[in-house]
C-alpha positions as CSV (number, residue, x, y, z in Angstrom):
1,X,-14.3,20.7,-19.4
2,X,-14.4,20.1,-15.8
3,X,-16.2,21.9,-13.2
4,X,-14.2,20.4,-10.0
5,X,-11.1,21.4,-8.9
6,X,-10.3,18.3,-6.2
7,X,-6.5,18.3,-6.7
8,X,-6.4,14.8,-4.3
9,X,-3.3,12.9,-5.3
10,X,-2.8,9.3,-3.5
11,X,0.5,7.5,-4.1
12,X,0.2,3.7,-2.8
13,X,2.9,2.0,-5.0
14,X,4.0,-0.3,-2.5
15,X,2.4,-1.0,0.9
16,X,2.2,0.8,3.4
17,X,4.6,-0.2,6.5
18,X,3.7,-0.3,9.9
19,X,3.1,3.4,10.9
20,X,2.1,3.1,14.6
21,X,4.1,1.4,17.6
22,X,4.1,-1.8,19.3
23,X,1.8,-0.9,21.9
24,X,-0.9,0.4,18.9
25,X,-0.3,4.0,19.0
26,X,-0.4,5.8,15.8
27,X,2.9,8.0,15.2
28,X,2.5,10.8,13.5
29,X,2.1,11.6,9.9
30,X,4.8,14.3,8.0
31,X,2.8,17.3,6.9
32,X,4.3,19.9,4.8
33,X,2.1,23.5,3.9
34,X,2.7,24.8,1.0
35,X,1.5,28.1,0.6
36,X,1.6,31.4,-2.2
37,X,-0.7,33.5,-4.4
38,X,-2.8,32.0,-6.8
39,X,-1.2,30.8,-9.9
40,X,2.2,30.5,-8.2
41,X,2.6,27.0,-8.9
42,X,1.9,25.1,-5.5
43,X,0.6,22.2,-6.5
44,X,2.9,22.0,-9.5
45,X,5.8,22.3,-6.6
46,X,3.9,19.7,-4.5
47,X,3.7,17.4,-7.3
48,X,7.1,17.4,-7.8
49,X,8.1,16.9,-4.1
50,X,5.6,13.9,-4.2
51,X,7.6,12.2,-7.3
52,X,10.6,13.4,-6.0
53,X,10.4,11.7,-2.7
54,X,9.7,8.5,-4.0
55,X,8.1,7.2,-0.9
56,X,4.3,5.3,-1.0
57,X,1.2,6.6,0.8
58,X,1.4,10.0,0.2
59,X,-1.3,12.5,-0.4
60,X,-2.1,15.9,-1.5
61,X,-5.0,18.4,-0.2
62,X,-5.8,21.5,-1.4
63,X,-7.3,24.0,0.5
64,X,-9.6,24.5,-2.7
65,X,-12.2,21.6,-1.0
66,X,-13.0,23.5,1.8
67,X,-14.7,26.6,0.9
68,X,-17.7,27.4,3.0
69,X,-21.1,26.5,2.1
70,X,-22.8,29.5,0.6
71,X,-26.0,31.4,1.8
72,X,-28.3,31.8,-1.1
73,X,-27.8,35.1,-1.2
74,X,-23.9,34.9,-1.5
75,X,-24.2,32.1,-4.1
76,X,-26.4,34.4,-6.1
77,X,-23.1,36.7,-5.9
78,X,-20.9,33.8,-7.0
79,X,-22.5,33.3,-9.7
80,X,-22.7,36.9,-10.6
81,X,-18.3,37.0,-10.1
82,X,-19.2,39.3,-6.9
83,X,-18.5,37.0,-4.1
84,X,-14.5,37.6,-3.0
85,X,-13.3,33.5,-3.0
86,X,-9.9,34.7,-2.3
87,X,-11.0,36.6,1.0
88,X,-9.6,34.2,4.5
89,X,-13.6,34.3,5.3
90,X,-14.3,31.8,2.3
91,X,-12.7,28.5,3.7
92,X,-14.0,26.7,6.6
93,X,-11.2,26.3,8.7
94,X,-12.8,24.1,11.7
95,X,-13.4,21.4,8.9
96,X,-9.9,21.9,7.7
97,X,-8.2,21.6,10.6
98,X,-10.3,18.7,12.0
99,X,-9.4,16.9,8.5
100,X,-6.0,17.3,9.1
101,X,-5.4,16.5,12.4
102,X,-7.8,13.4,11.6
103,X,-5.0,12.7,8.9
104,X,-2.1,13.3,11.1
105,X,-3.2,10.9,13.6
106,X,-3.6,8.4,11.1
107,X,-7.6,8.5,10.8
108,X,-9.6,8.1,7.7
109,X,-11.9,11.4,6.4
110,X,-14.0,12.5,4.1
111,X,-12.7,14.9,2.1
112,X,-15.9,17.7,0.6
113,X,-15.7,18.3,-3.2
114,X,-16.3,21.7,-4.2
115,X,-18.0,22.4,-7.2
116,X,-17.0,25.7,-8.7
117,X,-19.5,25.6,-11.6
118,X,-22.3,25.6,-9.2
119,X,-20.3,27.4,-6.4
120,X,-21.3,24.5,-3.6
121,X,-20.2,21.1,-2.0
122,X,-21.0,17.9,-4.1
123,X,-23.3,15.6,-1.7
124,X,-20.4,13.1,-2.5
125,X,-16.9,12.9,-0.6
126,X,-13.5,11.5,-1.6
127,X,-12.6,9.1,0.9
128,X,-9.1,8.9,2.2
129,X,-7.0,7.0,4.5
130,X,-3.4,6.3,5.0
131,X,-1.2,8.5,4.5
132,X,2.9,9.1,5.4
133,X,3.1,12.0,3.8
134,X,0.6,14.7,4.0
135,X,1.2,17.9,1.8
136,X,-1.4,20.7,2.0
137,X,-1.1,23.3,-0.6
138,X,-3.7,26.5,-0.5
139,X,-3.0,30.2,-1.0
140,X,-4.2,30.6,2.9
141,X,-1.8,27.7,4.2
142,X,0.3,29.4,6.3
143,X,-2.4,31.8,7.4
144,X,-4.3,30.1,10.2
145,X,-1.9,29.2,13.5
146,X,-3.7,25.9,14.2
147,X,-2.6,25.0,10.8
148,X,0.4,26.0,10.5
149,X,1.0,24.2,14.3
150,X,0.2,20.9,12.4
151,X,3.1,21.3,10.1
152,X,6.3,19.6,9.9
153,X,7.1,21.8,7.1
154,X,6.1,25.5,5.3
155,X,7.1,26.1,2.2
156,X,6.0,29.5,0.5
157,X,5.9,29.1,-3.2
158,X,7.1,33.1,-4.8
159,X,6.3,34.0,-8.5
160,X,6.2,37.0,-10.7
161,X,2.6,38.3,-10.3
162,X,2.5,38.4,-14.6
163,X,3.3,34.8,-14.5
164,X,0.4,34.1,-11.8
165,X,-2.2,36.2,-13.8
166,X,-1.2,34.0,-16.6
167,X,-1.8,31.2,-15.1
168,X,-4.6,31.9,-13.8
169,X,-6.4,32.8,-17.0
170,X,-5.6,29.3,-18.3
171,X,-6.5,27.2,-15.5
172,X,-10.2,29.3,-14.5
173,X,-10.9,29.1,-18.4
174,X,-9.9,25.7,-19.1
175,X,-10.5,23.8,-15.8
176,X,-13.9,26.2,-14.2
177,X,-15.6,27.3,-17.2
178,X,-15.2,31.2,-17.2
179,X,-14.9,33.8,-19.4
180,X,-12.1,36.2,-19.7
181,X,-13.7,39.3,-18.7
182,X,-15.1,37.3,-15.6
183,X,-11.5,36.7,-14.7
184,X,-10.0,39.8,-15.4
185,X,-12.7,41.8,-13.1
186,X,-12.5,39.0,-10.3
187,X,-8.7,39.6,-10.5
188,X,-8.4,43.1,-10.2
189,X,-11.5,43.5,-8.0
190,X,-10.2,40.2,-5.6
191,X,-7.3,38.0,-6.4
192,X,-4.9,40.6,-6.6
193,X,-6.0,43.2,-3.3
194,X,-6.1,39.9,-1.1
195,X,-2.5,38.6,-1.8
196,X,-1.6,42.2,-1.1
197,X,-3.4,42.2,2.2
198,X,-3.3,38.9,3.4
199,X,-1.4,36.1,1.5
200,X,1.8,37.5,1.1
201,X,1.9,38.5,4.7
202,X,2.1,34.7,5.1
203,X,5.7,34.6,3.9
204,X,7.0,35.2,7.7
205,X,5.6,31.7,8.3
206,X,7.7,29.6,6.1
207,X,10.2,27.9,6.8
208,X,11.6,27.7,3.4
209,X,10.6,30.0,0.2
210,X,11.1,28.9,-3.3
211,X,11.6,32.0,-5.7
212,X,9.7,31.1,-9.5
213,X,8.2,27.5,-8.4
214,X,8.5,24.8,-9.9
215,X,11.2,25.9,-12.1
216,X,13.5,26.2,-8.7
217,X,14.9,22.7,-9.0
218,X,17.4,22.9,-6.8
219,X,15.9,24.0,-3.8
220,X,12.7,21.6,-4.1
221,X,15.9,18.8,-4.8
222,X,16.9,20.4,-1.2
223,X,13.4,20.2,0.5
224,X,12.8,16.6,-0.8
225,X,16.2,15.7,0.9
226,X,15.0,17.3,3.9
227,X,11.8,15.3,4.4
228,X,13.8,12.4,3.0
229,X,16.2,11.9,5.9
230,X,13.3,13.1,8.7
231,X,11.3,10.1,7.3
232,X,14.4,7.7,7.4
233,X,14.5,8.6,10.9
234,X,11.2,7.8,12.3
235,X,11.0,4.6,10.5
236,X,9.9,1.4,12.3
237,X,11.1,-1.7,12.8
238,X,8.2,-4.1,14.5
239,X,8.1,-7.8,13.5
240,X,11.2,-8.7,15.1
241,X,11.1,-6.7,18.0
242,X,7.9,-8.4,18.6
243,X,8.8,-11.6,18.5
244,X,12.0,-10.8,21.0
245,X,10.4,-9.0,23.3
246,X,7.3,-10.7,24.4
247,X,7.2,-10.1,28.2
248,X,5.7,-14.0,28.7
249,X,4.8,-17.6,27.4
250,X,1.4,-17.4,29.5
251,X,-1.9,-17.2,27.5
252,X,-3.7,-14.0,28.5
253,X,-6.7,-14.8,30.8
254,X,-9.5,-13.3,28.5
255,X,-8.8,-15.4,25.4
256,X,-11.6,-17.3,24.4
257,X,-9.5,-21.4,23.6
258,X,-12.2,-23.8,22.1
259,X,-12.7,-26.7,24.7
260,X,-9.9,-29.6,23.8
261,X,-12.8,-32.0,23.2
262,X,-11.7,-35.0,20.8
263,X,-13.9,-33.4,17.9
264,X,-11.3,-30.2,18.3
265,X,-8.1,-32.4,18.6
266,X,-9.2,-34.8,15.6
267,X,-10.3,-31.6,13.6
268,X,-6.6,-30.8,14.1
269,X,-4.6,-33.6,13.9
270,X,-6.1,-33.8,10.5
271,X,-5.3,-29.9,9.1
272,X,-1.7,-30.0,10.7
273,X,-0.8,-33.7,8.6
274,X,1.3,-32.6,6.2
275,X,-0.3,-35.4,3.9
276,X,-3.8,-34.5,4.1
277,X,-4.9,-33.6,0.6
278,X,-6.8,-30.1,0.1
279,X,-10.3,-31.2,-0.3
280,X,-10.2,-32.8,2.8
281,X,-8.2,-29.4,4.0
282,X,-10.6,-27.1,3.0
283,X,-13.5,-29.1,4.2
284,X,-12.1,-29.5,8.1
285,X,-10.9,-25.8,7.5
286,X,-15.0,-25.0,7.1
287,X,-16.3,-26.9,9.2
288,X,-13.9,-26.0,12.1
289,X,-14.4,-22.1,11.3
290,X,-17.8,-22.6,11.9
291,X,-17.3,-23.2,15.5
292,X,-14.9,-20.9,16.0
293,X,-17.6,-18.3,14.4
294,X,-20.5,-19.3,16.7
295,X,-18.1,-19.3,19.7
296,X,-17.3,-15.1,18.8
297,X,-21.1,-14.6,18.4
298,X,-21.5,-16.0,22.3
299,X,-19.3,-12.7,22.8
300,X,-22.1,-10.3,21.2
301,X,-23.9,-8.2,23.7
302,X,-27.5,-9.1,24.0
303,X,-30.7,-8.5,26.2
304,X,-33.4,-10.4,27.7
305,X,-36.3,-11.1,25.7
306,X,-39.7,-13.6,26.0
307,X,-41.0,-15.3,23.0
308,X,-44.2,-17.4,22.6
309,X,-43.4,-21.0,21.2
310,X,-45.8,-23.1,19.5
311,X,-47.7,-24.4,22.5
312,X,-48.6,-21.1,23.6
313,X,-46.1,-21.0,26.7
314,X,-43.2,-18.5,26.9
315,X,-39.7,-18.7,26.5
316,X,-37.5,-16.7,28.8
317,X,-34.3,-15.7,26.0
318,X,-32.0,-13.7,24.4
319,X,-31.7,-11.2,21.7
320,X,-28.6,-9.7,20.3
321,X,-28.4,-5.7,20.2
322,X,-26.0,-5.3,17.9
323,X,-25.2,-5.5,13.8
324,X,-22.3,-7.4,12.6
325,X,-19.6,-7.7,9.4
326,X,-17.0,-9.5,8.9
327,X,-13.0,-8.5,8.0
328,X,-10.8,-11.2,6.6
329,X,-7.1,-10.2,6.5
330,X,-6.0,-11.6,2.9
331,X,-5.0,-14.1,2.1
332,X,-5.1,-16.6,4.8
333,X,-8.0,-15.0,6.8
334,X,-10.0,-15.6,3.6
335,X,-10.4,-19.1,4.6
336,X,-12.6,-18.0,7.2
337,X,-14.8,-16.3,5.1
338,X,-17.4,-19.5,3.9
339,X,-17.5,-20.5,7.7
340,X,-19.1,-16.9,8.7
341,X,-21.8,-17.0,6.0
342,X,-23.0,-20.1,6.5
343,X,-23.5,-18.8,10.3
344,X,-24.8,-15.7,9.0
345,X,-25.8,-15.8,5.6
346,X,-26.3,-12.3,5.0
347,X,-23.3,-10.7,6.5
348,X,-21.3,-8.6,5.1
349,X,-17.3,-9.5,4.2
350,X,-14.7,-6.4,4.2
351,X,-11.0,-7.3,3.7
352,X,-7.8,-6.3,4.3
353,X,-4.4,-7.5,1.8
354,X,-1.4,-7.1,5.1
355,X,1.4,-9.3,3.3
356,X,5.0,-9.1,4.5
357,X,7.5,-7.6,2.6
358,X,10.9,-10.1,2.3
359,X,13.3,-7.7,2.3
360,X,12.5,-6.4,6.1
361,X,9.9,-8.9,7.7
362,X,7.3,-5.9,8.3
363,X,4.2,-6.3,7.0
364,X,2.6,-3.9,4.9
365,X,-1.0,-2.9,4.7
366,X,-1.8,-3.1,0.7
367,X,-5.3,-3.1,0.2
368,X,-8.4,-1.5,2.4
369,X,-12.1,-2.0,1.6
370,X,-13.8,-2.0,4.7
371,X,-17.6,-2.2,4.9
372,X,-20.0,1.4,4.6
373,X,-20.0,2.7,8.5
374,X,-18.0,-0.1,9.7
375,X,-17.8,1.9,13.2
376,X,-21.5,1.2,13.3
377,X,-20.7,-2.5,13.5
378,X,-19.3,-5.5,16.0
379,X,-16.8,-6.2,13.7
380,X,-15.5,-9.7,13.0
381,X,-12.0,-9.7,12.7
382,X,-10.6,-13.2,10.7
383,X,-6.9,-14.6,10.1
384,X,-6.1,-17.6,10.2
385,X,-2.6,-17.4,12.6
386,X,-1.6,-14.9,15.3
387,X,2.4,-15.6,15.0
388,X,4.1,-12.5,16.6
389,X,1.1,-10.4,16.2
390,X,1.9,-8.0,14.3
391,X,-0.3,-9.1,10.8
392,X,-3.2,-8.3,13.8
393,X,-1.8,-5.3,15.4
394,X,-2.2,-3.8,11.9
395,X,-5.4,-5.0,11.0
396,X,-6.7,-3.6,14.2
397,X,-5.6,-0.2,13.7
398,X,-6.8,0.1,10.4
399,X,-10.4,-0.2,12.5
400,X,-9.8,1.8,15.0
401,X,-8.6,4.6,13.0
402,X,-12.1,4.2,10.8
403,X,-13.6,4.4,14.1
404,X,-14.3,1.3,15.6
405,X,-14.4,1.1,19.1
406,X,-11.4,-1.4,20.7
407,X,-14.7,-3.5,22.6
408,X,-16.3,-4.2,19.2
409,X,-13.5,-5.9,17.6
410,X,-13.6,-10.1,18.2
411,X,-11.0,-11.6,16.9
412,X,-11.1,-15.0,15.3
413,X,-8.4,-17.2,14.6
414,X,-7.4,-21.5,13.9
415,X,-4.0,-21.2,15.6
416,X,-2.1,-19.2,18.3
417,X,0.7,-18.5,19.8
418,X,1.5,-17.2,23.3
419,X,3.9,-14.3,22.0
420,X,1.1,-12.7,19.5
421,X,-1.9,-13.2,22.2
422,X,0.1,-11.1,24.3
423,X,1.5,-8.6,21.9
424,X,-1.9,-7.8,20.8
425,X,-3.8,-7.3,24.4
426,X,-1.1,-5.4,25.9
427,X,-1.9,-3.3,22.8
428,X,-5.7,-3.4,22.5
429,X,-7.1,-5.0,26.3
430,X,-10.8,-4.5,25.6
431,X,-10.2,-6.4,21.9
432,X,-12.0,-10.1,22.4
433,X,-9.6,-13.1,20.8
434,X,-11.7,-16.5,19.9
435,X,-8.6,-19.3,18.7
436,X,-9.6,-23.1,18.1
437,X,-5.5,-23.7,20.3
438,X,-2.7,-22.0,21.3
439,X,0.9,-23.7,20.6
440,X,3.4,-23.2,23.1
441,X,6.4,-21.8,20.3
442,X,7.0,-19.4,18.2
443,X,10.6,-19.8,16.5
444,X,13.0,-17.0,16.8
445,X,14.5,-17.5,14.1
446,X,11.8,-17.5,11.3
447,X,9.1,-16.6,13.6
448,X,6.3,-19.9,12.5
449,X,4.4,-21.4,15.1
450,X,5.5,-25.0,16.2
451,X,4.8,-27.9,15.8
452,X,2.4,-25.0,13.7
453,X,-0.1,-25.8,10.5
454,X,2.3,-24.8,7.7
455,X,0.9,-21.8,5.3
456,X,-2.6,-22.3,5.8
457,X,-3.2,-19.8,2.7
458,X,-1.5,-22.1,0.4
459,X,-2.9,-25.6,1.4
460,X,-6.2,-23.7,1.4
461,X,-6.2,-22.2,-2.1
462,X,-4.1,-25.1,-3.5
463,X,-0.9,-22.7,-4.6
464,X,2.4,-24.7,-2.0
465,X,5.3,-25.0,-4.2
């Protein structure tokens, strides 16, 4: 039997394809309400529009996670089935709407789980992030204006009150634990005078109402179309345009280019030879990460500070003020990965799986496990080619919308090219870029950097065809 009610559903078939422009502004995400009386069948309509649609990264909310947190004295009412949860006062709205518009801009949250046994928040969230679909269901949906103003879509969802009493009874006994006089007397005394007074009033919101739920097939076949082609429309299209549409073949002032000393150019010459076996790849590859790592630390801030040395005099010096972790975008920014810890041996390693997808060129974000308050951090960002940018420009707003300022993202890199330097601080200015060299081309017409490395992923992990 379970005492939580967190109806979270996160669709990530596929990955997920660039959802912000190519100057690094998020777009917005699609949010459809759905709102109606309890037992109507909302989220059994929202699931249905989420398989329906067919599209990745979608999520459903319900308003259910954000009751308020209880006094003690109306928790002791709660518990005695005399606290009104169907009243507009129950929910926390403020933490609603700030979740959503978190969500619509592309941010990560925390989403509360509300335990209805013990009639309180868990200490535990459900983290989420990612989302291009956003649908909201909640018998007070449509009632708050701020809400509704974040919509793309309202839906009210209209059934037979016998068929929402029914329901009712078999989802409070089977999914909260209650008894059926408990129900009965919270319906009559509750449930029943608030749709009256205050849900169905909501009606005149919606955009579209669906008469009996879920069993409405046609017009959630309708709705599904709807969002369909209002999707289609604001979809992107960014490697290319990237690539095209760099506005020079100058390297940006602020990038950080190793000195072209011998050791650098030999280090080179021997990872670019398209003979060189992989021991001897991985080995340069380690050893050249590592000064490509201690040249991005040089970028931490620090302060003044004065030690005592052996012999008793004192050393005028440096401290760093800041914590660091590490982000490799997998799989090529992986190879970084053994460079940074043997700089720093107890760092900490998030990654990110950005892969493009053949059939468009974009790439897609597939994977995200980022580091516990990694917007407490300078974060290390790892990969082992800026091409046209745009692997970068994703990985970057994946921080930034968990929070990380622009200034403590340094970016580290083996090779660059002109067009992704500049595609990526036109984007993000204050972001710090560390590369070993820059090449001077990046091919138009299958967008590798020349005369280039090759896929440094595959001569790394051994896998070229």
């Amino acid at each position: 039997m379970s005492s939580q009610k967190n109806k979270v559903f996160q669709i990530c078939s596929t990955g997920r394809s660039p959802w912000f422009r190519a100057d690094g502004s998020n777009t917005d995400t699609y949010v459809i309400g759905i709102a109606g009386g309890s037992g109507s069948g909302k989220t059994s309509v929202a699931e249905r529009i989420l398989k329906n649609l067919n599209v990745p990264w979608v999520v459903i909310i319900s308003m259910d996670s954000f009751y308020n947190v209880l006094t003690k004295e109306q928790s002791i009412q709660a518990h005695q089935n005399n606290f009104d949860f169907d009243h507009p006062s129950a929910f926390d709205y403020d933490l609603l709407y700030e979740c959503l518009c978190k969500l619509k801009n592309g941010k990560s949250i925390e989403l509360p789980i509300y335990n209805f046994s013990k009639h309180a928040r868990e200490d535990k969230t459900t983290s989420i992030y990612g989302a291009n679909v956003i649908i909201f269901e909640g018998i007070f949906a449509l009632y708050d204006q701020k809400i509704r103003d974040l919509m793309d879509l309202k839906i009210f969802v209209d059934t037979d009150a016998d068929i929402r009493l029914a329901r009712r009874l078999q989802r409070d006994i089977a999914e909260r634990g209650r008894d059926l006089h408990g129900i009965l007397d919270q319906y009559s005394r509750f449930v029943k005078p608030s749709f009256d007074d205050h849900v169905q009033h909501t009606v005149k919101h919606a955009d579209v109402i669906i008469p009996r739920g879920l069993e409405n097939v046609v017009a959630i076949d309708l709705i599904t179309k709807h969002v369909q082609r209002q999707l289609n429309e604001k979809e992107l299209h960014l490697r290319w345009d990237l690539a095209r549409n760099s506005p020079t073949d100058e390297i940006p002032e602020d990038i950080t280019v190793l000195p072209a000393t011998n050791q650098i150019r030999g280090m080179h010459t021997i990872l670019r030879d398209r003979n060189t076996p992989r021991d001897e790849f991985v080995f340069y590859t380690e050893r050249l990460s590592k000064l490509i790592v201690e040249s991005g630390l040089g970028l931490l801030p620090s302060e003044p500070t004065t030690v005592t040395t052996p012999t008793g005099e004192l050393y005028q010096g440096v401290a760093f003020t800041s914590q660091i972790c590490g982000v490799s975008i997998l799989r090529a920014g992986g190879t970084m990965e053994e460079g940074l810890r043997r700089v720093c041996n107890d760092v900490t390693i998030g990654k990110l799986l950005i892969q493009t997808d053949p059939s468009t060129g974009e790439p897609q974000l597939h994977y995200c496990k980022l580091p516990q308050d990694v917007n407490k951090y300078h974060v290390l960002l790892m990969d082992a080619t800026i091409g046209t940018g745009a692997a970068g420009l994703m990985a970057i707003r994946v921080l930034l919308d968990h929070d990380v300022s622009e200034e403590n993202i340094i970016f580290l890199t083996f090779l660059s090219a002109p067009v992704g330097l500049n595609v990526i601080k036109k984007a993000f200015p204050r972001v710090k870029i560390v590369t070993s060299m820059v090449d001077p081309v990046l091919s138009k017409e299958k967008l590798w950097i020349e005369p280039g490395i090759g896929n440094f992923g595959d001569r790394y992990f051994g896998t070229e065809q």
